[in-house]
Each structure stands twice: as structure tokens, then as C-alpha cells.
ZADO-1210 file (C-alpha; in nm, 4 decimals, padded with zeros to 6 digits):
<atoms>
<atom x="08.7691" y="01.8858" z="-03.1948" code="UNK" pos="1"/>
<atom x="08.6352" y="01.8383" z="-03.5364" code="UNK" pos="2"/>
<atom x="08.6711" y="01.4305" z="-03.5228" code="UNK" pos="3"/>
<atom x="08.4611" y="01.4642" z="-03.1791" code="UNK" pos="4"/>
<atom x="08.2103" y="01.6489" z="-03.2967" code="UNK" pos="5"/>
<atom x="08.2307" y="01.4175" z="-03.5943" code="UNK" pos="6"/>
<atom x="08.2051" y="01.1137" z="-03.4214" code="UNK" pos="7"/>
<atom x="07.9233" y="01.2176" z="-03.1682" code="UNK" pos="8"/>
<atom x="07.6828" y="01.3145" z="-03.4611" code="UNK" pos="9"/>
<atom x="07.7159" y="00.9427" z="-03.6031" code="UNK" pos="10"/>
<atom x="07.6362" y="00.8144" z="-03.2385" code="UNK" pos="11"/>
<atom x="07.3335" y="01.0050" z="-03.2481" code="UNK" pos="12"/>
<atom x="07.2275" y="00.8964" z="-03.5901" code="UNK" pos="13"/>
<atom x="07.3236" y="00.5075" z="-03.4779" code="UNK" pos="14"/>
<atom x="07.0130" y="00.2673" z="-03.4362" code="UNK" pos="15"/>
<atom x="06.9872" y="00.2087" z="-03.0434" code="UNK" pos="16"/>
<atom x="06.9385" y="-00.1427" z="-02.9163" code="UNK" pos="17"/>
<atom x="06.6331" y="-00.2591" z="-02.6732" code="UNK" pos="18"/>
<atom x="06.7148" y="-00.1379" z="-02.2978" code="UNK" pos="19"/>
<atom x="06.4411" y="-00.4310" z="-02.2078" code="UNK" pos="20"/>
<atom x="06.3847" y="-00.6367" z="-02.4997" code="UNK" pos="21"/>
<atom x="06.1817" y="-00.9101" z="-02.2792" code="UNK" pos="22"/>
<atom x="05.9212" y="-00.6549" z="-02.1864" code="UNK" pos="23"/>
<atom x="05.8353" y="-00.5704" z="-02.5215" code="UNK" pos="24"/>
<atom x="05.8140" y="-00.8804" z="-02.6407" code="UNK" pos="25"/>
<atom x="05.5377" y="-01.0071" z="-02.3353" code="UNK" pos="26"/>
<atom x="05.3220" y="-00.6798" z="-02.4065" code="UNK" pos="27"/>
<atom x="05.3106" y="-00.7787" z="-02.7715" code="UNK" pos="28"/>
<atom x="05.2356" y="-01.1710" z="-02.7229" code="UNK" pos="29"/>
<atom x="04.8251" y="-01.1588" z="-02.7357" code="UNK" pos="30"/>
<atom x="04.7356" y="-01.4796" z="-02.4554" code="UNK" pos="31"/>
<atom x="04.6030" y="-01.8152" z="-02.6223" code="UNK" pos="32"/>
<atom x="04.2451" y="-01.8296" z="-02.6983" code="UNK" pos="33"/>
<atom x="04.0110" y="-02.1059" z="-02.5511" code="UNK" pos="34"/>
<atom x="03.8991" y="-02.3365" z="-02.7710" code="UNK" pos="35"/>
<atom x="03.4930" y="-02.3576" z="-02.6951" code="UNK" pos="36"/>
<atom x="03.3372" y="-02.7101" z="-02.6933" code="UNK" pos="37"/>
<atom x="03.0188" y="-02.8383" z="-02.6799" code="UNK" pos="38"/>
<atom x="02.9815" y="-02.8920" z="-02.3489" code="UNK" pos="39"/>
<atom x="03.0371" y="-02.5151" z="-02.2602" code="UNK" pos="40"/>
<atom x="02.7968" y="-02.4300" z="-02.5356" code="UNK" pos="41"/>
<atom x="02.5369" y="-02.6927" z="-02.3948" code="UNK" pos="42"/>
<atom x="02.5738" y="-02.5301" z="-02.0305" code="UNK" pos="43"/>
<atom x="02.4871" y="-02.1710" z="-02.1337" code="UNK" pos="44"/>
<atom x="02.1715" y="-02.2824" z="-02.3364" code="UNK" pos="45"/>
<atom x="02.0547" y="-02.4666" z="-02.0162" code="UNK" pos="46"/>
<atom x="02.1302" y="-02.1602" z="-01.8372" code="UNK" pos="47"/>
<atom x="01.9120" y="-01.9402" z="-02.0271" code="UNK" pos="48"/>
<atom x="01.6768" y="-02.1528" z="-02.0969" code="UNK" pos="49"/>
<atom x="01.6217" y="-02.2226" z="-01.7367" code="UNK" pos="50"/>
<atom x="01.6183" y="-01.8036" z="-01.7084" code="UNK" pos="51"/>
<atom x="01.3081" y="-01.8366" z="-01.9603" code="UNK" pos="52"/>
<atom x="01.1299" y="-02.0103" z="-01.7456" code="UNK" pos="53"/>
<atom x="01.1720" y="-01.8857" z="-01.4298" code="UNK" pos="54"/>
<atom x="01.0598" y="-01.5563" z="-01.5849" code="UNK" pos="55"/>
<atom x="00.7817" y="-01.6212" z="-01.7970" code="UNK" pos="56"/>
<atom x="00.6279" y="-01.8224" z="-01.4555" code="UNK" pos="57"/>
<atom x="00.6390" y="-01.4967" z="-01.2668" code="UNK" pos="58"/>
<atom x="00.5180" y="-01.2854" z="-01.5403" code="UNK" pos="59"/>
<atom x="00.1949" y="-01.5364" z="-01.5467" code="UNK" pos="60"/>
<atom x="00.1824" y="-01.5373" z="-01.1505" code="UNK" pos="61"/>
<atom x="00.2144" y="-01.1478" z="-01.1857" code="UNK" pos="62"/>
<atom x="-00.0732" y="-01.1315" z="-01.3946" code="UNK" pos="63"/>
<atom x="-00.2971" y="-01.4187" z="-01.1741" code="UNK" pos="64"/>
<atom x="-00.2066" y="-01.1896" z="-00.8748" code="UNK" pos="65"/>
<atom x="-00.2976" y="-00.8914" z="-01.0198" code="UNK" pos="66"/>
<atom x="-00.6457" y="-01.0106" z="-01.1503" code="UNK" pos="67"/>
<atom x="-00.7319" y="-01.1088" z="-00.7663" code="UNK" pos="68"/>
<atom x="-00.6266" y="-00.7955" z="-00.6267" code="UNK" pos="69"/>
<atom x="-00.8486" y="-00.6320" z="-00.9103" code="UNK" pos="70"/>
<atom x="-01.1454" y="-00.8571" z="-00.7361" code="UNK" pos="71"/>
<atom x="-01.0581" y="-00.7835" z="-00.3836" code="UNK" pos="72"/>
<atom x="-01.0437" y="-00.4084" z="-00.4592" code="UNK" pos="73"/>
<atom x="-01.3637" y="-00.4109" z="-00.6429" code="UNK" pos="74"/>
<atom x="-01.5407" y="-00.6486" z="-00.3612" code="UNK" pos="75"/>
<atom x="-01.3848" y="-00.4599" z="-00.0501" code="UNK" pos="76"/>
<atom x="-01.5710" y="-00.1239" z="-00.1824" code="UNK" pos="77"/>
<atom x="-01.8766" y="-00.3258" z="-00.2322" code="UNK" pos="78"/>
<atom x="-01.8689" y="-00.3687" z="00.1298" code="UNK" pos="79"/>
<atom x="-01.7350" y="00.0084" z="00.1997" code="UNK" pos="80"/>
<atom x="-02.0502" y="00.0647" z="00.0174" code="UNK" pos="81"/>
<atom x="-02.2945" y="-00.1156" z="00.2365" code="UNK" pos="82"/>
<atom x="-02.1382" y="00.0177" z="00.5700" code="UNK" pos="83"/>
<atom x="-02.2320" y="00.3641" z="00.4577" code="UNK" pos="84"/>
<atom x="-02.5863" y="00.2346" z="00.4041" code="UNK" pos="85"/>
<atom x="-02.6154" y="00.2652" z="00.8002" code="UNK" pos="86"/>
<atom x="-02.8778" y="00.4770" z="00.9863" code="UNK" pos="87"/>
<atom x="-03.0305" y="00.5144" z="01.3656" code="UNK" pos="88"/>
<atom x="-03.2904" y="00.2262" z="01.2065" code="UNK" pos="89"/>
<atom x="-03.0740" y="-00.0441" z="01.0336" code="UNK" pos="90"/>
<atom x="-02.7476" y="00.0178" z="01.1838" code="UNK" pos="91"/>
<atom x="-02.7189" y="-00.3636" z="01.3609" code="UNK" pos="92"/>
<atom x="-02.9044" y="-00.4852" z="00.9940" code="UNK" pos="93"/>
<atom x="-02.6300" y="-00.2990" z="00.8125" code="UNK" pos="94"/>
<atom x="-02.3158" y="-00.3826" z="00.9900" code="UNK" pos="95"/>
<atom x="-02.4321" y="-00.7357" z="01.0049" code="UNK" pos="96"/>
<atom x="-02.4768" y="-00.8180" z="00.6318" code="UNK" pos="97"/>
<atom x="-02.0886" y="-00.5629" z="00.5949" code="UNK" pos="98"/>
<atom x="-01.9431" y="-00.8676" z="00.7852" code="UNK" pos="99"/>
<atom x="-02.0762" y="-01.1380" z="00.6166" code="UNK" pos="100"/>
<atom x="-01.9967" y="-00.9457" z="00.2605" code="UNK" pos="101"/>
<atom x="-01.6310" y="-00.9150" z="00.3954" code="UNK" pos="102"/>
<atom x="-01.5872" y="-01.2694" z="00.4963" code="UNK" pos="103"/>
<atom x="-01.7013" y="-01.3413" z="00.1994" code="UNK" pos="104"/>
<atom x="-01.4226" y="-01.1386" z="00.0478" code="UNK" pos="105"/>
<atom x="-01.1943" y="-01.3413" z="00.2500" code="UNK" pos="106"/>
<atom x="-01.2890" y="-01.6882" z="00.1704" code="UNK" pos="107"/>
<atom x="-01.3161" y="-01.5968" z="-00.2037" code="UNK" pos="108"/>
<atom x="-01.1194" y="-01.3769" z="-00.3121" code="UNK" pos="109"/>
<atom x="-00.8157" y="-01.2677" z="-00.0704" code="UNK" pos="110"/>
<atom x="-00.7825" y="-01.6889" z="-00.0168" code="UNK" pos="111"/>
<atom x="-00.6668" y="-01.6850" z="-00.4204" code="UNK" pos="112"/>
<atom x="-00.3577" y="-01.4290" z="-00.3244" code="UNK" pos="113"/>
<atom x="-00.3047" y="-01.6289" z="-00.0856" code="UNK" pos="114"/>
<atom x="-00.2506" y="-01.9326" z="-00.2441" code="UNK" pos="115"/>
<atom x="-00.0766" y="-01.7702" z="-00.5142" code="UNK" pos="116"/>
<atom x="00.1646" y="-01.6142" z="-00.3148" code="UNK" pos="117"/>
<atom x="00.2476" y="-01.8679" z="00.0047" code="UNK" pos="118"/>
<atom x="00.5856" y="-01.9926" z="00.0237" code="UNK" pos="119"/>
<atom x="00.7407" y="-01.7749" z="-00.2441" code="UNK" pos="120"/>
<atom x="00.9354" y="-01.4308" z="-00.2151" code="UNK" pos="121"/>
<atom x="00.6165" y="-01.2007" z="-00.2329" code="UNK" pos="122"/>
<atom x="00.8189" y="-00.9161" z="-00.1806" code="UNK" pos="123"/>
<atom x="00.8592" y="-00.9244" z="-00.5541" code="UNK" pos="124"/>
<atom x="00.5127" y="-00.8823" z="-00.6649" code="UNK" pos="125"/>
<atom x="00.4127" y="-00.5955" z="-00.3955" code="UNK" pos="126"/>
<atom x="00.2997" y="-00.3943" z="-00.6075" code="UNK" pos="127"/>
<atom x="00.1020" y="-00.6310" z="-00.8167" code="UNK" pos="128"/>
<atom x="-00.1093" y="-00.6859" z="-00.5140" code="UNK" pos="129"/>
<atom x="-00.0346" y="-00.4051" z="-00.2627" code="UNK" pos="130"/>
<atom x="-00.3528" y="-00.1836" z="-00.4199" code="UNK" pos="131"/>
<atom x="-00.5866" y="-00.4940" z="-00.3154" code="UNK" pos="132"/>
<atom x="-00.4647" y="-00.5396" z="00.0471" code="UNK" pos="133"/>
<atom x="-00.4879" y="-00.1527" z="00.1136" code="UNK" pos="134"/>
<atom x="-00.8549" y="-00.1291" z="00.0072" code="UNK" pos="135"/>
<atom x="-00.9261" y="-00.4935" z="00.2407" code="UNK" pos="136"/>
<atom x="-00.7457" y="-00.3099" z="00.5257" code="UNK" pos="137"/>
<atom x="-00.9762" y="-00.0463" z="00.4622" code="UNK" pos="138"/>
<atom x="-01.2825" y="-00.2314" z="00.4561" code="UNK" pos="139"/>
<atom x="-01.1909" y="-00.4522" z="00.7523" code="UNK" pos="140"/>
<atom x="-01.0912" y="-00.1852" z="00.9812" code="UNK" pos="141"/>
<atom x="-01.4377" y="00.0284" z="00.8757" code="UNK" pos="142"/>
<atom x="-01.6499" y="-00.2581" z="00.9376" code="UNK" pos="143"/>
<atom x="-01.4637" y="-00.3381" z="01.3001" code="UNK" pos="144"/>
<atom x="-01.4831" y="00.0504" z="01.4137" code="UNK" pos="145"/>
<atom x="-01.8515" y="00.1209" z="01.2735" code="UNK" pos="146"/>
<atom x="-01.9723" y="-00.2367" z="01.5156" code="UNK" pos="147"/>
<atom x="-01.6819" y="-00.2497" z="01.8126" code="UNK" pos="148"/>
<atom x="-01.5944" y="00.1372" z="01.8168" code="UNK" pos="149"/>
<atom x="-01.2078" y="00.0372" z="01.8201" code="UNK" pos="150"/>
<atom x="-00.9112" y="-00.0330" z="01.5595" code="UNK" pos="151"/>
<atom x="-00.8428" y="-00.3681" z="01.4297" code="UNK" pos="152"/>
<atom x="-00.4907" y="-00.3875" z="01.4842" code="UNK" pos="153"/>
<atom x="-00.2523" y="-00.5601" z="01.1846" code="UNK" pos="154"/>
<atom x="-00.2052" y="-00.9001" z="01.4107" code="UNK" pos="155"/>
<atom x="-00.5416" y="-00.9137" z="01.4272" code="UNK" pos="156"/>
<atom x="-00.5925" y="-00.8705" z="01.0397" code="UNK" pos="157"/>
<atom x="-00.3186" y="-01.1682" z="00.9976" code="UNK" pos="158"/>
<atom x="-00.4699" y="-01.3972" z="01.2271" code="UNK" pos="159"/>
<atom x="-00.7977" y="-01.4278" z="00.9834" code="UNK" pos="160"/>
<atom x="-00.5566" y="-01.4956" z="00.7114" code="UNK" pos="161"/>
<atom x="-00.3761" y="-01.8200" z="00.8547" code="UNK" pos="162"/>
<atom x="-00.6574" y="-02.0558" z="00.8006" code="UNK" pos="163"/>
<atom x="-00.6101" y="-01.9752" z="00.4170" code="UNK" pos="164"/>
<atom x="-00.2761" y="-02.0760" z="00.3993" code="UNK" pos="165"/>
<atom x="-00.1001" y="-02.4445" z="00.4071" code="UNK" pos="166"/>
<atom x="00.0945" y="-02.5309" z="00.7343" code="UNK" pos="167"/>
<atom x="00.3631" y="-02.6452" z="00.4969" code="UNK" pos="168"/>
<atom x="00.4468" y="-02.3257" z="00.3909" code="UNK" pos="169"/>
<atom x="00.5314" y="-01.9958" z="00.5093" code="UNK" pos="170"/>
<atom x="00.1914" y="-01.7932" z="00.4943" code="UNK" pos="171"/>
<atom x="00.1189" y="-01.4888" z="00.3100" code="UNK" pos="172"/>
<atom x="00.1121" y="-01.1832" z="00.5772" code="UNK" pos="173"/>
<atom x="-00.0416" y="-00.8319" z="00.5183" code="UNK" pos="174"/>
<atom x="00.3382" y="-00.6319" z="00.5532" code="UNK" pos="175"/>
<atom x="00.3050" y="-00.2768" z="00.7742" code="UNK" pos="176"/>
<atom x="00.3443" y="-00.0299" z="00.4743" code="UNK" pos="177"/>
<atom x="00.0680" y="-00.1815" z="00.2927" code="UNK" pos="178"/>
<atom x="-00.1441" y="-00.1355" z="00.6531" code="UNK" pos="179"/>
<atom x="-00.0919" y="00.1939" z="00.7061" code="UNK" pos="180"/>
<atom x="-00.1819" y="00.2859" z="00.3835" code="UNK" pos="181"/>
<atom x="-00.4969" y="00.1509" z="00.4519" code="UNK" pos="182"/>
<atom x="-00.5284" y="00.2841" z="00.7338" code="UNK" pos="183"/>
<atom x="-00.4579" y="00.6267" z="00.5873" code="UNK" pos="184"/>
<atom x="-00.7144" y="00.5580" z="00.3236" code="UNK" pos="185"/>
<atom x="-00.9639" y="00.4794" z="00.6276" code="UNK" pos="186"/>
<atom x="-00.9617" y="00.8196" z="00.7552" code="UNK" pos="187"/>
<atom x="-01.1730" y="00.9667" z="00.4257" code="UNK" pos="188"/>
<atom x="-01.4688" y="00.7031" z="00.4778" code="UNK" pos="189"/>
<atom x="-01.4839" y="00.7663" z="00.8308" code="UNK" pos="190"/>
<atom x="-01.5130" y="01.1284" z="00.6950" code="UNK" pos="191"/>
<atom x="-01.8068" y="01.0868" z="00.5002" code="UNK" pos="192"/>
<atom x="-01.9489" y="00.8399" z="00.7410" code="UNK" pos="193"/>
<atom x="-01.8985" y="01.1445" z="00.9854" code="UNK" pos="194"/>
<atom x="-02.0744" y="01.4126" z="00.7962" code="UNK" pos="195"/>
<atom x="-02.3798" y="01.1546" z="00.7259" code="UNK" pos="196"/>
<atom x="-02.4061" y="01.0725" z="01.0882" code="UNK" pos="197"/>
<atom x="-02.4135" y="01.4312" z="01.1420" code="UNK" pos="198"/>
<atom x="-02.7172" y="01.4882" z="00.8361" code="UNK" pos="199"/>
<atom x="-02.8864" y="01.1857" z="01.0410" code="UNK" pos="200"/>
<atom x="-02.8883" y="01.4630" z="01.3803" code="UNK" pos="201"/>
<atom x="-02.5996" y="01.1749" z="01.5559" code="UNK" pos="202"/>
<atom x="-02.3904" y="01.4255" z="01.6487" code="UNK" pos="203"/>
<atom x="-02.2187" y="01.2065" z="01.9467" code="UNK" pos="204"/>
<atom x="-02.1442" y="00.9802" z="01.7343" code="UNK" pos="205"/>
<atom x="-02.0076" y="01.2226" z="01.4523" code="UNK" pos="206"/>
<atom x="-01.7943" y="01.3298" z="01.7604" code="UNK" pos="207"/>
<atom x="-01.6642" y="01.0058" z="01.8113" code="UNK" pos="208"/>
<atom x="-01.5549" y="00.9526" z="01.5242" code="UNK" pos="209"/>
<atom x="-01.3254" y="01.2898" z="01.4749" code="UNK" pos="210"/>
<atom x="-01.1891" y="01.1719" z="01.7762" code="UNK" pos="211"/>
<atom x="-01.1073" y="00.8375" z="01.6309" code="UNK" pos="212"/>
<atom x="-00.9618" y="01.0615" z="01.3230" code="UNK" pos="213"/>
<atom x="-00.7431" y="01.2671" z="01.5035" code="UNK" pos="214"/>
<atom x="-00.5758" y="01.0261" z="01.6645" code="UNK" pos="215"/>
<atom x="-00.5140" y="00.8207" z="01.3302" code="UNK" pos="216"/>
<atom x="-00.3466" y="01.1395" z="01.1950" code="UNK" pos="217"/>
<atom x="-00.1480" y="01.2449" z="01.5449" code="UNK" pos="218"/>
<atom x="00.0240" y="00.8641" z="01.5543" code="UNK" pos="219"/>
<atom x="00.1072" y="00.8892" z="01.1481" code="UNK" pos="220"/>
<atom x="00.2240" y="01.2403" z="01.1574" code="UNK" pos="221"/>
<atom x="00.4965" y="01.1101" z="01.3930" code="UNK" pos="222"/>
<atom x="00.5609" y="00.7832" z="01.1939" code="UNK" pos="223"/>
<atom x="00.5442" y="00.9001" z="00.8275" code="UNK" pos="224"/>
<atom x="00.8759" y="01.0804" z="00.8152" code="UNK" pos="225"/>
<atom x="01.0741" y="00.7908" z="00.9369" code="UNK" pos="226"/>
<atom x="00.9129" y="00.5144" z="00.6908" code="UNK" pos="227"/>
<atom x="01.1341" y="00.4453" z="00.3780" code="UNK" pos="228"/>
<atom x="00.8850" y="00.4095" z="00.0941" code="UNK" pos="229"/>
<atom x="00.6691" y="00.6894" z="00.2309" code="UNK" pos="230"/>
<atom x="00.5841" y="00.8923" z="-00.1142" code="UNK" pos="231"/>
<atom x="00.2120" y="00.7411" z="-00.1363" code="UNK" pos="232"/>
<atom x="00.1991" y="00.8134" z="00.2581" code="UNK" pos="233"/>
<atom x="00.3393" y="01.1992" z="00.2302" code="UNK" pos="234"/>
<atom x="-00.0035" y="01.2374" z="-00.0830" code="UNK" pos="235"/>
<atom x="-00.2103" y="01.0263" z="00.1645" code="UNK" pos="236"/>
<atom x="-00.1311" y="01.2767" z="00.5050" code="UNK" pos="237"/>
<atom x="-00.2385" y="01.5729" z="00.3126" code="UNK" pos="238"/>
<atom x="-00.5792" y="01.3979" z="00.2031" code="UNK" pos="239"/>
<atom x="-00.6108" y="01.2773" z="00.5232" code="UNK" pos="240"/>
<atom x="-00.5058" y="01.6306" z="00.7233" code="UNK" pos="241"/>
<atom x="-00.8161" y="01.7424" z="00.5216" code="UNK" pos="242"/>
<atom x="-01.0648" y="01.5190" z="00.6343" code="UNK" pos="243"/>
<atom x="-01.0180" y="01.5735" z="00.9628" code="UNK" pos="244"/>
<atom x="-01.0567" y="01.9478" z="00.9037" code="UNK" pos="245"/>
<atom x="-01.3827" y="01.8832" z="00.7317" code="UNK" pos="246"/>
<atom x="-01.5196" y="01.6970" z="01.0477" code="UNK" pos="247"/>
<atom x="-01.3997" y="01.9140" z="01.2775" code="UNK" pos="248"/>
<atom x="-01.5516" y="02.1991" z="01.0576" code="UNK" pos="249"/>
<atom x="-01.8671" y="01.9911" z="01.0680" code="UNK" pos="250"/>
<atom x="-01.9120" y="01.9332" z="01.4052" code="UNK" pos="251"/>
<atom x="-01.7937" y="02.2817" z="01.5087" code="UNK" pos="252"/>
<atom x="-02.0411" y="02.4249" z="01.3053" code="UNK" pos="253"/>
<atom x="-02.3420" y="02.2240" z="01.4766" code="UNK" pos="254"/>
<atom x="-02.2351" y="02.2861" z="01.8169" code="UNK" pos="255"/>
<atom x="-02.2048" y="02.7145" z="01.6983" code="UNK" pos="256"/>
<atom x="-02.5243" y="02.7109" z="01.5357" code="UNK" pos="257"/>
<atom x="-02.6884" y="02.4466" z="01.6790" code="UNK" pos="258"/>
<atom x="-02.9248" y="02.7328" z="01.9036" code="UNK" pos="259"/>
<atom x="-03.0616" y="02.8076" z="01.6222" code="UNK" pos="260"/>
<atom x="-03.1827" y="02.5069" z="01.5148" code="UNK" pos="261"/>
<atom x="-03.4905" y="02.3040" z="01.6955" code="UNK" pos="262"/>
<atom x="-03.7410" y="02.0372" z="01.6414" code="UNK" pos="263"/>
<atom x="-04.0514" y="02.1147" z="01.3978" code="UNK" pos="264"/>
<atom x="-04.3897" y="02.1489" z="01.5711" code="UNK" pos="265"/>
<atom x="-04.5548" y="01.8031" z="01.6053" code="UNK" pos="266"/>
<atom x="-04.2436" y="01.5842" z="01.5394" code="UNK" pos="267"/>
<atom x="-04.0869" y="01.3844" z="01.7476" code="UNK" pos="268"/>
<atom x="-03.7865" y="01.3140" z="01.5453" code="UNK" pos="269"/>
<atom x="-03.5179" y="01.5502" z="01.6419" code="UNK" pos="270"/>
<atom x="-03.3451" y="01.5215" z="01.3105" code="UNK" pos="271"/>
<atom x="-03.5911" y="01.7474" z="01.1748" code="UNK" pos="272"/>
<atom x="-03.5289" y="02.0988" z="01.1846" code="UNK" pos="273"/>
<atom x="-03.6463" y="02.4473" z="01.1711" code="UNK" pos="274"/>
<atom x="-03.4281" y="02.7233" z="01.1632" code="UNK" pos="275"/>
<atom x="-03.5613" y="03.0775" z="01.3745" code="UNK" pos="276"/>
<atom x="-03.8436" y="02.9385" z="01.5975" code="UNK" pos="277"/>
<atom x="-03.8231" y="02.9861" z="01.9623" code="UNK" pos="278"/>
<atom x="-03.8509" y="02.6577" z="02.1942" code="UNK" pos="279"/>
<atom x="-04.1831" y="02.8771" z="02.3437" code="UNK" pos="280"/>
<atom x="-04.3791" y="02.8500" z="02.0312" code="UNK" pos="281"/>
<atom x="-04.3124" y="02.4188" z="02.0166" code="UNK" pos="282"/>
</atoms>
């Protein structure tokens, strides 16, 4: 018993062998390291360097693009501007010089984004340009209700843009998104077009435009929650949910009080008013 004991204390203390000595030894071989020529060097500086370029041309088409959609925006409220100049005496004089100011618009200034933007990805710079085309929607679709009395649909919009463009490439076309914001922004000139018409005593047509409003925010209430990008549209309902409260407020208001309301002795023009006089005394 003692040798055993013994013995089985030096076979513990013995130095064990490797069970797998070949799997050691391919864990601890590091793998051969390419030797890097010239040529490899050569192909990654053309790489970058063709990187460079491609970036610093979009960076100076960003900036060319967002310089004309800085002119469109300014000349589209120019002509925002005019169409509010309207009354029962100019209105054909007004609208008139509106659409020659917006085709002027066209032909100048939305022809450069064009041009810039034809035949190239121009998804990428949407938001270099997208302010531009919302405030030309804007304008366009003002000028078309204030003369026809109807929307100009988006194909419609498109169609004046194709004779800008060159056959040879794919045109530049005015996306939905950036047409219903527009058409969202729309809503709060027809709102202060409303409550002028109604200062000018043309309540009809005050009326027809609320209409006209309402139904602009009935369609988009249904088609706002199901657009993607639809944070600037969520801001824009609000805004727009209030102007149509403040023309319905406006026109409501005439048609309560309007009793109390009638024309000053000796006038002729019923947009000026006297408030308390019976229509006996006129």
C-alpha cells in the first residue's frame, strides 16, 4: 500500500504529454501576411480620389440647386402677393398679370432646377429643393382656383414642366409629397383670400371658397396617416384644420349678423355698411 500510494503521487507530479499536439500548434501559427505592391496602392488612391470628386460635384450641385429654389420661393410669393391684390374691380386685371408673373417663374427660374437636376438621381437633393417646389405648387394652384374655380391637379403641374427638360433625358417631375405639401400650404392663402373677399361684401364667393377648403382638408385627413414622411404634413393639418375654422367662423358670423347690417343712405355700393338702421329709413 505504501509503494502505491508512492508511486501514484509521482504520476501526478509527472509532466503530461499533448493529447492533440497538431491543434495547438495551427492555433499558434499567425497566417502569412500579404506583401502590398504598388499596384494595390495605385488602385485605392484612384478609388478615393474618384470618391473626391463625385462628392465635391454634388456638394456644388447642392448648393446651385439650393440658390434656385431660394429664387423660386422668393418669386412664387411675389406672385402669391399679386393674387391677393384682387377686388370686384381688377379681379380679370389681377389674375391676368398673376399668370404672366408665374410663367415667368417657370421659364426663369424653375427651368434652372430643371436643368440642374434632369437625368440624375434627384431623390438625393429633395430637400435642397423640396422648399421651392412647395411654394410653386402653391402659387400655381392659387392662381388656377382664383381664375378657373377648380384644382390644378399634379399631372397637370408636370405637363408645364416637360418643355424645360431635354428629350434625352429623364425629366425632372414635381414627386406627390412635395405636392401635397403645397397643397396643404394652399389652404392658409385661400384663408386670407377668404376673409378679404368677405371685407370686400363677396360673401358667395367667400363661401366658395370654404367649400373648396373643406374638401382639401376632408381628402388629406384620410391620406396623411398613411404617407411615410408625413411629420411636416401632421404640423401642416393642424395649421390647416385652423383655417378652415377661421372661414367658417367668418362666414357664419355674416350670415348670423348679417340682419343687422344694411347699405348706408345714398350708396349704392353694398359693401358699405351701417350697423342698427332699419331698411324703412333707406
Amino acid at each position: 500500500m505504501f509503494y502505491s500510494a508512492a508511486f501514484y503521487r509521482l504520476f501526478l507530479m509527472a509532466p503530461k504529454p499533448h493529447r492533440f499536439p497538431q491543434v495547438a500548434d495551427t492555433v499558434l501559427q499567425s497566417p502569412p501576411k500579404r506583401a502590398r505592391t504598388m499596384a494595390t496602392e495605385s488602385s485605392i488612391k484612384d478609388a478615393f480620389a474618384n470618391y473626391t470628386d463625385y462628392l465635391n460635384l454634388l456638394n456644388e450641385k447642392r448648393e446651385r440647386v439650393v440658390k434656385a429654389s431660394r429664387d423660386i420661393t422668393i418669386n412664387s410669393k411675389k406672385v402669391i402677393f399679386q393674387v391677393h391684390r384682387i377686388s370686384k374691380n381688377n379681379k380679370d386685371e389681377v389674375l391676368d398679370k398673376a399668370v404672366k408673373d408665374l410663367a415667368s417663374v417657370t421659364e426663369q427660374h424653375v427651368s434652372r432646377l430643371v436643368k440642374e437636376l434632369q437625368g440624375t438621381d434627384f431623390w438625393k437633393l429633395r430637400r435642397a429643393y423640396s422648399p421651392g417646389v412647395q411654394e410653386y405648387v402653391e402659387a400655381a394652384t392659387l392662381c388656377n382656383f382664383c381664375k378657373n374655380g377648380t384644382l390644378l391637379i399634379l399631372d397637370e403641374i408636370n405637363a408645364t414642366l416637360l418643355p424645360l427638360s431635354d428629350p434625352s433625358h429623364q425629366p425632372l417631375q414635381i414627386n406627390i409629397l412635395d405636392y401635397l405639401l403645397g397643397l396643404a400650404d394652399l389652404t392658409g392663402e385661400l384663408m386670407r383670400l377668404a376673409i378679404g373677399r368677405i371685407s370686400d361684401g363677396e360673401l358667395e364667393y367667400a363661401e366658395k371658397i370654404c367649400r373648396f377648403v373643406r374638401d382639401i382638408y376632408r381628402e388629406l385627413t384620410l391620406l396623411a396617416p398613411h404617407m411615410d414622411d408625413n411629420t411636416d404634413m401632421k404640423t401642416k393639418m393642424d395649421t390647416m384644420l385652423q383655417s378652415v375654422m377661421k372661414i367658417e367662423n367668418a362666414c357664419f358670423s355674416v350670415h348670423v349678423r348679417g340682419s343687422e347690417y344694411v347699405q348706408l343712405p345714398g350708396s349704392s355700393d353694398p359693401s358699405y355698411l351701417l350697423l342698427g338702421m332699419p331698411d324703412r329709413e333707406i
